[in-house]
Structures are given as structure tokens and as C-alpha cells.
PAPASE-806179 format. One line per field, with one value per residue (C-alpha): x, y, z; chain; residue number from 1; residue in three letters. Coordinates in steps of 0.5 Angstrom, whole numbers. Example, Ala and Ser with C-alpha at 12.3 -4.5 7.8 and 13.67 -1.06 7.14 Angstrom:
! PAPASE-806179
east: 25, 27
north: -9, -2
up: 16, 14
unit: A, A
pos: 1, 2
code: ALA, SER
! end
This chain:
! PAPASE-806179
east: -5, -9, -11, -14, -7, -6, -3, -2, -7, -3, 4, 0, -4, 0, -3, -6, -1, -2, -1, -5, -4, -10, -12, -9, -9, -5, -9, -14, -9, -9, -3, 1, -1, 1, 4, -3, -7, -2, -2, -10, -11, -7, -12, -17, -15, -13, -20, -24, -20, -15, -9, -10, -4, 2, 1, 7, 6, 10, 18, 18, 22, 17, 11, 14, 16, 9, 6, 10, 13, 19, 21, 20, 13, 12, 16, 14, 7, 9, 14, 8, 4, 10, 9, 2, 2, -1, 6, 13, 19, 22, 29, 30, 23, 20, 14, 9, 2, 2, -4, -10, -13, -17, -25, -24, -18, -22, -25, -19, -13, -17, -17, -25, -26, -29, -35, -37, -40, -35, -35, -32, -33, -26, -31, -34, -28, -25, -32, -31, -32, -31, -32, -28, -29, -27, -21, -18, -19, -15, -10, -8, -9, -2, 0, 6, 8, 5, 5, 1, 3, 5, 11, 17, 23, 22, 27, 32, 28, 36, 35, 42, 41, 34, 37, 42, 37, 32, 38, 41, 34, 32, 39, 38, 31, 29, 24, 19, 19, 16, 9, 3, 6, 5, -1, 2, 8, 15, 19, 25, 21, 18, 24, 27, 21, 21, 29, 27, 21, 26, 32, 28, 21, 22, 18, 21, 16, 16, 16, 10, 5, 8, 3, 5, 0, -1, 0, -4, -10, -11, -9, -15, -19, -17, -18, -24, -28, -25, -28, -34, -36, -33, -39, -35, -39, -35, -28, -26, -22, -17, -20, -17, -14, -14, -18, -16, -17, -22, -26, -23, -26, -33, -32, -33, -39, -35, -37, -32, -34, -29, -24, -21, -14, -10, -2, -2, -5, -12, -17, -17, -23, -27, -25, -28, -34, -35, -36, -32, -29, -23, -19, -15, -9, -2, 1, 8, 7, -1, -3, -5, -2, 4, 3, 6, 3, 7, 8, 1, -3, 0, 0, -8, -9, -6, -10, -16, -15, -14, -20, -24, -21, -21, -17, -11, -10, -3, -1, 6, 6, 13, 15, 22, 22, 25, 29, 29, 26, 29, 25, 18, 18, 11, 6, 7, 12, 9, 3, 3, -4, -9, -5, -6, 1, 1, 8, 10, 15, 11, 15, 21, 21, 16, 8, 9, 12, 5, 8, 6, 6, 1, 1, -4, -7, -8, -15, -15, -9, -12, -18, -14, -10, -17, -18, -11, -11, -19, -16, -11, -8, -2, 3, 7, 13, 19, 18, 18, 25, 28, 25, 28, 35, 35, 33, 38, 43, 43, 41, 35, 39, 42, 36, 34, 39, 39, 32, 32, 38, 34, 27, 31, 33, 26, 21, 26, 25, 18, 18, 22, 18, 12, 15, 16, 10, 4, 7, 1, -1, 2, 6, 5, 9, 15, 19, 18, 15, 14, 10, 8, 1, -1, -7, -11, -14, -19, -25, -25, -26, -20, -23, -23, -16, -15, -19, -16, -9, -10, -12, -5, -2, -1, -4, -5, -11, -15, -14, -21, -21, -19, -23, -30, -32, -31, -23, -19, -18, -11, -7, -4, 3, 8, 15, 20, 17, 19, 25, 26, 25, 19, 17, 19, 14, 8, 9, 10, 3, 0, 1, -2, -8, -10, -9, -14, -19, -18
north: -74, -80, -76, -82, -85, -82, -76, -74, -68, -66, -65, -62, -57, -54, -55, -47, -43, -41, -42, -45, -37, -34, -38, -34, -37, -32, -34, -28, -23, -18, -18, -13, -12, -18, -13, -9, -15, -18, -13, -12, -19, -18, -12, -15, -20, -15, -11, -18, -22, -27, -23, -21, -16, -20, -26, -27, -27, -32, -30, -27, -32, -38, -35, -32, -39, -42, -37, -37, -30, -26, -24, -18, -18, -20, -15, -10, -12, -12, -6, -1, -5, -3, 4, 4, 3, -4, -9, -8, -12, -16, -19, -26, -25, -24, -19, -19, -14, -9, -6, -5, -1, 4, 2, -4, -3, -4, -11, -14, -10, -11, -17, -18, -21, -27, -28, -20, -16, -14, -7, -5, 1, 6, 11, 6, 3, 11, 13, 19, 14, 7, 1, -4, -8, -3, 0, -7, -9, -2, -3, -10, -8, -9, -2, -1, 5, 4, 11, 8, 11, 6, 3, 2, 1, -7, -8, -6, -11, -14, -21, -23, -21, -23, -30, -30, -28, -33, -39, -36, -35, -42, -46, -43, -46, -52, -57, -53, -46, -50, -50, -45, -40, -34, -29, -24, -25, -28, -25, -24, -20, -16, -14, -12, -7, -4, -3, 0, 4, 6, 8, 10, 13, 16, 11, 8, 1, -6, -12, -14, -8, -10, -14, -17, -16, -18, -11, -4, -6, -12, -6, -2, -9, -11, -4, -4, -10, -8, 0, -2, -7, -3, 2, 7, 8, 13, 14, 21, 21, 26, 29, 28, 22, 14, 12, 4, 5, 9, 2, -2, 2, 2, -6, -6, -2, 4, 12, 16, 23, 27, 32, 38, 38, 45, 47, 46, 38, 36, 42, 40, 44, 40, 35, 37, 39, 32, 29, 22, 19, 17, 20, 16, 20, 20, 26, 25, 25, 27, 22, 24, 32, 31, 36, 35, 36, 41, 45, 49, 43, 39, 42, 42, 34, 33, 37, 34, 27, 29, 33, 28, 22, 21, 15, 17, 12, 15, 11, 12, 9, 12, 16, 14, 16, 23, 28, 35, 36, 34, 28, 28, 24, 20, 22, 15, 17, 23, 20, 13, 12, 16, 13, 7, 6, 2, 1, -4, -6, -5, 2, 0, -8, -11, -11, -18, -20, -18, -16, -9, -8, -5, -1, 0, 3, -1, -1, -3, -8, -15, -15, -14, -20, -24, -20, -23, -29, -31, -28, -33, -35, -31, -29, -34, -35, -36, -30, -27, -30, -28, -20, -21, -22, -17, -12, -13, -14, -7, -9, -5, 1, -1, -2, 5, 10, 5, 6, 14, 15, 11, 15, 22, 21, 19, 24, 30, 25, 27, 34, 35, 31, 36, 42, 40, 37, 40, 47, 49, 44, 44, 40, 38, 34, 33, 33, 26, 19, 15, 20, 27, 30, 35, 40, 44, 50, 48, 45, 38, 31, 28, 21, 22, 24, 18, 14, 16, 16, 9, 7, 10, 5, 9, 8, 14, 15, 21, 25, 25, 17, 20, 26, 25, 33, 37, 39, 41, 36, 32, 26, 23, 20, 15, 15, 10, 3, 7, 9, 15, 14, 11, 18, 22, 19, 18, 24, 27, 22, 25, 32, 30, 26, 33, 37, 33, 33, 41
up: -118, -114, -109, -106, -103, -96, -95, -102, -100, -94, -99, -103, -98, -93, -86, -85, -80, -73, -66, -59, -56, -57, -62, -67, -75, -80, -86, -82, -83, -88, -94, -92, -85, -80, -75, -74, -75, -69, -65, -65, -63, -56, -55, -56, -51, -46, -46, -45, -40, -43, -42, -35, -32, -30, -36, -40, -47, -52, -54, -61, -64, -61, -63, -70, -70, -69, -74, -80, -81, -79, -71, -74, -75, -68, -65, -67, -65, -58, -59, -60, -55, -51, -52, -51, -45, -45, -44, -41, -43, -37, -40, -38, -35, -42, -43, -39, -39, -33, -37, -41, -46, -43, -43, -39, -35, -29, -31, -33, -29, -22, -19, -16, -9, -8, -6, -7, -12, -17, -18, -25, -29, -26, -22, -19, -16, -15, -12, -6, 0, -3, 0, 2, -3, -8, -3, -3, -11, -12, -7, -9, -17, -21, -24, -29, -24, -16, -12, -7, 0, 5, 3, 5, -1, -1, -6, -1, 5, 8, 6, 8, 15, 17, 14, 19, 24, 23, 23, 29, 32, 30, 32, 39, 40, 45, 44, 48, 44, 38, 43, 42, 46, 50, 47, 48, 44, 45, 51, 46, 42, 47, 50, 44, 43, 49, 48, 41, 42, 49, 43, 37, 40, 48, 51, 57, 58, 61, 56, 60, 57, 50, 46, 40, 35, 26, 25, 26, 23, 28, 34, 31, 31, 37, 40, 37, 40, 47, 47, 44, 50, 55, 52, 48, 41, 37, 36, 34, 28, 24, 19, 13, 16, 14, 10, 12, 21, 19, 16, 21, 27, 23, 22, 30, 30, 33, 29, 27, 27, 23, 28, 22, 22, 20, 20, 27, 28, 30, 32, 39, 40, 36, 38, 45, 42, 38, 46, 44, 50, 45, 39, 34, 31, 28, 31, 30, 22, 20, 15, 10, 11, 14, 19, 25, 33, 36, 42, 44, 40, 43, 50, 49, 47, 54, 57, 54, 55, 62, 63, 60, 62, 54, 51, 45, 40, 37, 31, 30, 24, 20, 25, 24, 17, 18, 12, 14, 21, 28, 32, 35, 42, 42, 45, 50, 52, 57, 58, 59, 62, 58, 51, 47, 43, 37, 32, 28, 22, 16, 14, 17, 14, 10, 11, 9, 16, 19, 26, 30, 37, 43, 48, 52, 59, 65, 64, 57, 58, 60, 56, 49, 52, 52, 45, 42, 45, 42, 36, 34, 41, 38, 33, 30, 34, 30, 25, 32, 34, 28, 28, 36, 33, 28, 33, 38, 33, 31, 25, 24, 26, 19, 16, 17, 16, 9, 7, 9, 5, -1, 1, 1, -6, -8, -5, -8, -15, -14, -12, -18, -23, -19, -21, -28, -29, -24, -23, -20, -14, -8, -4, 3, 8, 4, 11, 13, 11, 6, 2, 0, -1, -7, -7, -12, -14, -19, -18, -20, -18, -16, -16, -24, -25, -20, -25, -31, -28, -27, -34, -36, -32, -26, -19, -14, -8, -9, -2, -2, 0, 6, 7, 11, 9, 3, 2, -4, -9, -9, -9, -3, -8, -4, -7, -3, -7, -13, -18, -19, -27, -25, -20, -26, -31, -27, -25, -32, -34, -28, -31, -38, -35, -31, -37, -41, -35, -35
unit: A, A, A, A, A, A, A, A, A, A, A, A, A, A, A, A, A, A, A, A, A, A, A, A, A, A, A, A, A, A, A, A, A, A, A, A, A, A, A, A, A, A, A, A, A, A, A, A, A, A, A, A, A, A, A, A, A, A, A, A, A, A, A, A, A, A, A, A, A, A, A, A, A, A, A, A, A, A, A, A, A, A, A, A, A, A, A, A, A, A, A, A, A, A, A, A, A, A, A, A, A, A, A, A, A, A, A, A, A, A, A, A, A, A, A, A, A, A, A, A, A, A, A, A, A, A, A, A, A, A, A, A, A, A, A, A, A, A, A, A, A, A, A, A, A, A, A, A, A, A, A, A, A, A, A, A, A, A, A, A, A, A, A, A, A, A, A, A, A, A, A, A, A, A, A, A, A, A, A, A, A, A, A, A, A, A, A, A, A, A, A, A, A, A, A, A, A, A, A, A, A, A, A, A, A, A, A, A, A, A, A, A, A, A, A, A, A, A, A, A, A, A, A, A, A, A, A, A, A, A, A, A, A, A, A, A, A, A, A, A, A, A, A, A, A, A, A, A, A, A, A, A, A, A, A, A, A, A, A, A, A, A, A, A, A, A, A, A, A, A, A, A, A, A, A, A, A, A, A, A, A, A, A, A, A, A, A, A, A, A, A, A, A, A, A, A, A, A, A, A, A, A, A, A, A, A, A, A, A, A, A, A, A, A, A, A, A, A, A, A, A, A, A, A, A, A, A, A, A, A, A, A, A, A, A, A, A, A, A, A, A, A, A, A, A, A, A, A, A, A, A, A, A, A, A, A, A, A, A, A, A, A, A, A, A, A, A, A, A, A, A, A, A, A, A, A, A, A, A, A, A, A, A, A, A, A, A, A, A, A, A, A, A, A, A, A, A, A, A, A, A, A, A, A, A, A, A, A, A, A, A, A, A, A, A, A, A, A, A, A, A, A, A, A, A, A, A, A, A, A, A, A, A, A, A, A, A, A, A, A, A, A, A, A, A, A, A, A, A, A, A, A, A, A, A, A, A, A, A, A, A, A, A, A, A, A, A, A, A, A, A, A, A, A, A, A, A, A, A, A, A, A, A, A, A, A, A, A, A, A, A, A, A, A, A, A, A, A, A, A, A, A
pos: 1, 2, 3, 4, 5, 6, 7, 8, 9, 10, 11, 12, 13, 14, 15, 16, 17, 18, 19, 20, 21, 22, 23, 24, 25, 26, 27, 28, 29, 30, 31, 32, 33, 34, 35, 36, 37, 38, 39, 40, 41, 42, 43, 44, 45, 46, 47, 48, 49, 50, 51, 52, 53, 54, 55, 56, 57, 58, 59, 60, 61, 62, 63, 64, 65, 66, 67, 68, 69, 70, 71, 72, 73, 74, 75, 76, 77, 78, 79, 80, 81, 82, 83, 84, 85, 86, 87, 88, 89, 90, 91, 92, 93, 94, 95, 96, 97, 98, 99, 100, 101, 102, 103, 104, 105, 106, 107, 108, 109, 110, 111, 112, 113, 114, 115, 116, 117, 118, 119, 120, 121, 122, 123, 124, 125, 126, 127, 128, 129, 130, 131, 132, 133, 134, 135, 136, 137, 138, 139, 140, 141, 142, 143, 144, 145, 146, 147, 148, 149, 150, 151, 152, 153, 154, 155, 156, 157, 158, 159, 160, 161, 162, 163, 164, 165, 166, 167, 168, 169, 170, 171, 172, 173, 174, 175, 176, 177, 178, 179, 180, 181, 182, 183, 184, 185, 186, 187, 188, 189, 190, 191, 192, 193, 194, 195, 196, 197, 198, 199, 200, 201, 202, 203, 204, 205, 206, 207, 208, 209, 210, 211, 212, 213, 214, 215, 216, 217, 218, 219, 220, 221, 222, 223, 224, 225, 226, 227, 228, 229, 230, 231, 232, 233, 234, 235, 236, 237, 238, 239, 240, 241, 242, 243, 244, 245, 246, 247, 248, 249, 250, 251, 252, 253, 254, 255, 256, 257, 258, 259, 260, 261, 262, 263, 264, 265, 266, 267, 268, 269, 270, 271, 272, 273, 274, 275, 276, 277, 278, 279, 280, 281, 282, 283, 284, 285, 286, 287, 288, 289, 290, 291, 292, 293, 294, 295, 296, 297, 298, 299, 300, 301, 302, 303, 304, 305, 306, 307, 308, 309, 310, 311, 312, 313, 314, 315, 316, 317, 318, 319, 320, 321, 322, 323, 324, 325, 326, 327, 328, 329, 330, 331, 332, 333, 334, 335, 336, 337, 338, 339, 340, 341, 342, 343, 344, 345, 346, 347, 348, 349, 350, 351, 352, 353, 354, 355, 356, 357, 358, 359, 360, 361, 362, 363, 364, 365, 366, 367, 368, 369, 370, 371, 372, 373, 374, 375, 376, 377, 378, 379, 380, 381, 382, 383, 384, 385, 386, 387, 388, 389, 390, 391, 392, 393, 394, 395, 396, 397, 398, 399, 400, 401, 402, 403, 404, 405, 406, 407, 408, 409, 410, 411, 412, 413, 414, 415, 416, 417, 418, 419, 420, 421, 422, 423, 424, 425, 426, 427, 428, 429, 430, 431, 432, 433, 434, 435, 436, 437, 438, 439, 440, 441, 442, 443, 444, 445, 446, 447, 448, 449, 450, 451, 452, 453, 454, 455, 456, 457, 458, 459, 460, 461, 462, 463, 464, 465, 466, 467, 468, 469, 470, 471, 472, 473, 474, 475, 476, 477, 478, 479, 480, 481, 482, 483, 484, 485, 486, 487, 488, 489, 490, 491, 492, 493, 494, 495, 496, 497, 498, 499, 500, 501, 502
code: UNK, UNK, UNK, UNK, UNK, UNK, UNK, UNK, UNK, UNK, UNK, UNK, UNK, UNK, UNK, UNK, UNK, UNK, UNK, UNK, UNK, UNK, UNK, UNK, UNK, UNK, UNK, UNK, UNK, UNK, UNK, UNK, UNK, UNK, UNK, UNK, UNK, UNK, UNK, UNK, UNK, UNK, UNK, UNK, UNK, UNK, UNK, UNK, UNK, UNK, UNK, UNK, UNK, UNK, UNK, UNK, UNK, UNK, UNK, UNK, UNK, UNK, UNK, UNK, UNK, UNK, UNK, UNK, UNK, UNK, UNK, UNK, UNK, UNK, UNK, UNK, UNK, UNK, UNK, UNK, UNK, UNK, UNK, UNK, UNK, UNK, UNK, UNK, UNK, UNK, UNK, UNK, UNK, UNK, UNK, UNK, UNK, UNK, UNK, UNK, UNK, UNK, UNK, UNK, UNK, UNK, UNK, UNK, UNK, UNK, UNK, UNK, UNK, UNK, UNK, UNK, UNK, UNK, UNK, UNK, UNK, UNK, UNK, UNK, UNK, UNK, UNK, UNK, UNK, UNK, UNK, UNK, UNK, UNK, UNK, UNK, UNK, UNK, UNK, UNK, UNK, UNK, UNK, UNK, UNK, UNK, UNK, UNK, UNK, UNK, UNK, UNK, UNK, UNK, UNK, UNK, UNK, UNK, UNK, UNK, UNK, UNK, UNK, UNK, UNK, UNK, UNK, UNK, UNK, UNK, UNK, UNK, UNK, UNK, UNK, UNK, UNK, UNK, UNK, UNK, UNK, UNK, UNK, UNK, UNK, UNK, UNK, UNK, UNK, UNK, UNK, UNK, UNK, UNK, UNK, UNK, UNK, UNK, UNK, UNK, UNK, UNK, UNK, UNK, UNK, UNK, UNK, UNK, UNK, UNK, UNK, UNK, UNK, UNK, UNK, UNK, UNK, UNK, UNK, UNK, UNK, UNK, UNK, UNK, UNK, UNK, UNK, UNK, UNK, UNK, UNK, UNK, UNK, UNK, UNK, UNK, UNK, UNK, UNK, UNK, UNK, UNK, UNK, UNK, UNK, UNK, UNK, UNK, UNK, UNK, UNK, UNK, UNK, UNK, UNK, UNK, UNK, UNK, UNK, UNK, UNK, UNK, UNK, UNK, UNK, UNK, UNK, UNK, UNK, UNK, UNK, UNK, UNK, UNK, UNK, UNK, UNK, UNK, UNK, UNK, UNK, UNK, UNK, UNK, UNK, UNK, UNK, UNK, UNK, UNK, UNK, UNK, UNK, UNK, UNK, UNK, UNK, UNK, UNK, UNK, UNK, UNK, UNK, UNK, UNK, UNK, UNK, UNK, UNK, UNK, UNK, UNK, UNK, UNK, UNK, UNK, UNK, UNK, UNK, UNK, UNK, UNK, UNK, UNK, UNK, UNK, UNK, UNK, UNK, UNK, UNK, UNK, UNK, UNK, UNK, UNK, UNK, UNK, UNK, UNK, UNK, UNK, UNK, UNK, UNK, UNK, UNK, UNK, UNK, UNK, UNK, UNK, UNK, UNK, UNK, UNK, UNK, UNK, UNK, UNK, UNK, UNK, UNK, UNK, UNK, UNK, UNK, UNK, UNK, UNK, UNK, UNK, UNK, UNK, UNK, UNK, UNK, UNK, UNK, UNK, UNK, UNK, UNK, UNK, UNK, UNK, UNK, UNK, UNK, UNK, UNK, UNK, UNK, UNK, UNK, UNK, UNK, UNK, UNK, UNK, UNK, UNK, UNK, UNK, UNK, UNK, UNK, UNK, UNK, UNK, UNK, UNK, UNK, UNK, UNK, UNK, UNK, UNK, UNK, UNK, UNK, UNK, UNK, UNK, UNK, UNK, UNK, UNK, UNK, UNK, UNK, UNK, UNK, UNK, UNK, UNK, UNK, UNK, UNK, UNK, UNK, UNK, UNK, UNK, UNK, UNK, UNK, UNK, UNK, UNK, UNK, UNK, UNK, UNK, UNK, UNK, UNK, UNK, UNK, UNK, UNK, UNK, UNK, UNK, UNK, UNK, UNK, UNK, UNK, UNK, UNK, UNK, UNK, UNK, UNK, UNK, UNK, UNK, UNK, UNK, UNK, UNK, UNK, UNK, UNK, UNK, UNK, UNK, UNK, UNK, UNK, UNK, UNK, UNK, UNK, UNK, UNK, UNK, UNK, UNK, UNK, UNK
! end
């Protein structure tokens, strides 16, 4: 053959087969062994990075295409992946990786904030009292299975009815709604709060004390700035209690000097003896416990804020949220001027809408005004018209008994994937809300069991995140952003993980 005529060689030598993904090259591959060779090559790519959680890996015809074998030998690539752990078939949407292998999940399945240091290893980011770059990193982490607590059924969000809602919001405008608006919120929203709050919470209240907030957080933000220049330094807090308010309070430079809770709610006696001059509780459902303030407890806390002229901050953050016990009137609702009230709809729509609402003593009032209105001189106004019609529609009422009749069946999915699978924890709180807590007697680190559930592909915050003084390890598991076949196998990992750690 005349090997100097062009193109005589590329007839003669095929060109080596492979593909742009990964730059994967089939001539590397052992005889016999395509399928293991393939696999390996994607984790690899899982463990350093270029497959991060969420990307979406080539259709098996196309790359089986690309590489020049049968779909078979890429399928069963993906399939013992699958099983693993490491990928997930979507359908139509493909398969995507939802985690990685074990020795370097963090680094590859958490996102690193920008602009901070990046914390890595599975201990680092589930240390005892983590700082907020490694809460935010974990809590925004994708996981194959997510019983993180706070989430309400997003599946079930109404978007047919909040559509509706935001048409006949916006058909209604004039010309000078589209302005900057008042800092205290929409008028319409907040007579539709005072009316739902009236309905729903017992709390008989003016549209003019309402103030429309970005959510609970920026409540205790906002909160925050005023007390700490009004020369209040520390903010008693339920302990266990949320870690997140807890970082908040601090951010504004505020103590949060720890108050015990136990069956009854928080200690009111140690709540006299801390000296605070304010406390931050969530009384209708103790997070992370679920304990409820009753009758004696409740009684005392009363008497308290009016013997020390201290301030309540009652986060009535799930309050609706009821299964098996009658409902709890709020703490606003008998004390109207020794109690900051703060609700928004994260739990009864979405976190995404960023909507909350305030309600402050007349002492406190004016200035949180001043606060918001330097914040961010208001909430955007037309998410506010549409959340006025849907509240006013009835729509909301919907909503909640929709959402309570999907959480109900969920939380008793995790009481039973519990007692089938951790038969010696026990479970607290199981009452109300949108998730449960779980308790052990061994002694171990519940932030090493969160750490490696998290490397199985399942998320879960230790109860010691929560906690400022030593308690019992466990787990704080929400169940109302999950299937009950996704509850009942990260349970049953959860089960595995503990074994292995014991």
C-alpha cells in the first residue's frame, strides 16, 4: 500500500474510540472489563469534582455510541453506581449524581461559600456548634434523601391558586401601586394577617402594628439592632433550641445565654436567674423537642415578663401545623404588650416567598419601622398583593388542611421506619410540626452518625447543633419535604450507619 497518498492510513487505522465526556478513551480499558473500567472512571470523577451533585451524565445510547460498545456495557455502569449510592435515574430527566463516594463527599457534594474558607472533611462541617458557613454549606447541600427539619411539602405548593392570585392581584393595580410603597408592608397584606392571625393564632390586632418582614430571620435581625441599641445585651434562649435564631442574635452582637427546657417548656426559673431582660421561645411547638407551654409553665412566663417588664419574642413558626392535640392560643394573644410576635408563611407555603410578619410592643414599634424601612425601605409589593388574595380567598385554609393531611401521613411513615429500624431511640414531639426528634442512650457523637449518614446520601442535623450544653445524642428529622418511600429508606440507612458506629 502507498502509504504516501492521503488518507490511505486513516482507512487503513481506525481512528482510537472515545468520548469528549471525561475524556474517557476505550483503548485504556481492559479486555473483558468495560463495564468496571467505565464505572471506575465516573468515580473518579465523583471523588475529585468533575461530577458534582446534580450533573447529569450522558444517555447510555449516546455515550455506548460515542465509545463504540453496546448499551449494555454503559448501563451496567450506571446501574452499579445507582446502587451505590453515587447516581439516580430521572426519567425523561436523565441520570444525574445526587452523591459521592464516601472519602470525599464533602468536597465535592457541598457547595463552598464564596468568598470563605472552605471546610471539607464530614466532621468539619458537622462539628458540635458549627459556624455559619458550615450550617449554610450543609443545609443548602443536595442529598439523594433530605430530612432536614423546616420544610413544608413543596411538591404540594398550590400553583394553580397562587397564579390566580397574582393575576387578579396585578389586574386590580393602579398606576401608583407600582411605587416604592409603605415600609411597613402592602396595606392589603396586612389586613389579611391581622384577619388570619385573628382566625388561626387568637391574636386580636390592628393592621397598623403589622409589619411585614423577609421572613423570620430578618425579624430576629431586625430585633436584634433595636434591642441591642435600646442597651439590651443578651437574649435568653430555650436550650435545646434553634440553632439558626440563635446565629442570627449573635450577628447583631447579642448573648444568648442558654434557659433548660423539659417536659413542661422552658424553665422559668432559670430563666429569672439568667438576668436577661429578653427571652426568644417557640412555645406553641419547642423546637427542637416539640414540647408544648401549658398551663402552670405558661402561667409563670406571664408573670415574669410582667415582673421584670421582660420582653417575649414568641416565634410561632408551625403553630398550625397540628395532628393529634388541640390547638395552642399564642402567647400575643394574652399579652399584647411585654410580647414580640413573629409568623410568616415558610411552613405554610414556601421559604421562597420570603414573607413573615411582626408584631411588636409599642415600645419597640416605631423603631423596627426605622429598622426595616433602612433595610430595604420594604418587601416587594406584588408577591404581597398576590399572598393578600390567596389569604383572603380561603385559599390558605386549603392549603393547610391539604398539607396537614400529606404531613400526618408522612410523620407516621417515620414513626414507623423508626421502630423498625432505631427501635431503641426515642421519639419526641410527634404531636405537631414538621418534624420529630429522636434520642439515644448510648453514648456517642451525633455529629459523627450526621456525618456519615450524610456520606450514604442521607441529610440529617444532630441535636447537638441545637443544643449549647451537653444532652443526649440524637437527631432532629423532618419528614413533610419527604415521600414515605424516601422516609422509610433513609431511616433504614440511618439504622445501618448507627450500627456501624456502635
Amino acid at each position: 500500500m502507498d502509504r504516501s497518498k492521503p488518507g490511505a492510513s486513516d482507512r487503513s487505522v481506525p481512528a482510537p474510540a472515545g468520548s469528549d465526556f471525561l475524556h474517557l478513551v476505550l483503548e485504556e480499558a481492559p479486555l473483558g472489563g468495560k463495564s468496571d473500567w467505565l464505572a471506575r472512571q465516573i468515580r473518579a470523577a465523583l471523588a475529585d469534582g468533575r461530577l458534582p451533585v446534580g450533573s447529569r451524565l450522558p444517555a447510555t445510547r449516546v455515550l455506548a455510541g460515542e465509545l463504540g460498545v453496546s448499551r449494555g456495557v454503559v448501563t451496567e455502569a450506571y446501574q452499579r453506581l445507582i446502587e451505590d449510592g453515587h447516581l439516580a435515574g430521572r426519567g425523561r430527566n436523565g441520570t444525574v449524581v445526587v452523591g459521592a463516594p464516601a472519602a470525599a463527599t464533602r468536597a465535592t457534594a457541598v457547595p463552598r461559600p464564596a468568598g470563605r474558607g472552605n471546610p471539607s472533611p464530614p466532621q468539619a462541617l458537622f462539628a458540635a456548634e458549627p459556624g455559619v458557613d458550615a450550617f449554610d454549606a450543609v443545609r443548602a447541600a443536595r442529598a439523594r434523601i433530605d430530612l432536614s427539619p423546616g420544610v413544608p411539602d413543596l411538591a404540594a405548593f398550590p400553583r394553580a391558586a397562587w397564579l390566580h392570585a397574582e393575576r387578579r392581584a396585578v389586574g386590580s393595580l393602579a398606576a401608583s401601586d407600582l411605587g416604592y410603597g409603605d415600609p411597613r408592608g402592602a396595606p392589603a397584606l396586612r389586613l389579611a394577617v391581622a384577619h388570619w392571625i385573628a382566625r388561626n393564632r387568637g391574636i386580636r390586632a390592628d393592621p397598623d402594628e403589622v409589619l411585614i418582614v423577609a421572613g423570620t430571620a430578618q425579624t430576629l435581625t431586625l430585633l436584634g439592632q433595636v434591642l441591642y441599641e435600646d442597651g439590651i445585651g443578651a437574649v435568653a434562649v430555650e436550650d435545646p433550641g434553634p440553632l439558626g435564631a440563635r446565629q442570627h442574635l449573635r450577628h447583631c452582637r447579642l448573648d444568648t445565654p442558654p434557659v433548660a427546657v423539659d417536659s413542661e417548656g422552658v424553665r422559668v426559673d432559670e430563666l429569672r436567674a439568667s438576668g436577661a431582660a429578653a427571652v426568644l421561645l417557640t412555645p406553641a411547638h419547642q423546637f427542637p423537642t416539640g414540647v408544648v407551654l401549658r398551663g402552670p409553665r405558661r402561667t409563670e412566663l406571664l408573670h415574669w415578663a410582667r415582673d421584670t417588664g421582660g420582653l417575649i419574642v414568641e416565634d410561632d413558626y408551625d403553630a398550625e401545623h397540628r395532628y393529634d392535640r388541640t390547638p395552642v392560643p399564642a402567647l400575643r394573644s394574652v399579652l399584647a404588650d411585654r410580647v414580640c410576635y413573629a409568623g410568616s408563611v415558610s411552613k405554610l407555603l414556601a421559604p421562597a416567598l420570603r414573607i413573615g410578619w411582626v408584631l411588636a410592643p409599642p415600645k419597640y414599634r416605631d423603631a423596627l419601622v426605622d429598622a426595616k424601612r433602612f433595610a430595604d425601605l420594604g418587601n416587594a409589593v406584588l408577591p404581597q398583593l398576590a399572598l393578600a388574595q390567596f389569604m383572603e380567598s380561603g385559599e390558605m385554609e386549603r392549603q393547610l388542611r391539604l398539607l396537614r393531611r400529606h404531613h400526618r401521613r408522612r410523620r407516621d411513615a417515620m414513626i414507623t421506619a423508626i421502630r423498625s429500624h432505631l427501635p431503641h431511640a426515642t421519639v419526641h414531639g410527634t404531636a405537631a410540626g414538621l418534624h420529630l426528634t429522636i434520642t439515644f442512650g448510648a453514648p456517642f457523637a451525633d455529629t459523627d452518625l450526621a456525618a456519615a449518614a450524610f456520606a450514604r446520601g442521607v441529610k440529617v442535623q444532630p441535636l447537638s447543633w441545637h443544643a449549647q450544653r451537653p444532652h443526649r445524642p440524637g437527631l432532629v428529622l423532618g419528614y413533610a419535604a419527604s415521600t414515605p418511600t424516601e422516609i422509610a429508606e433513609g431511616v433504614a440507612t440511618l439504622g445501618e450507619v448507627l450500627r456501624q458506629l456502635l
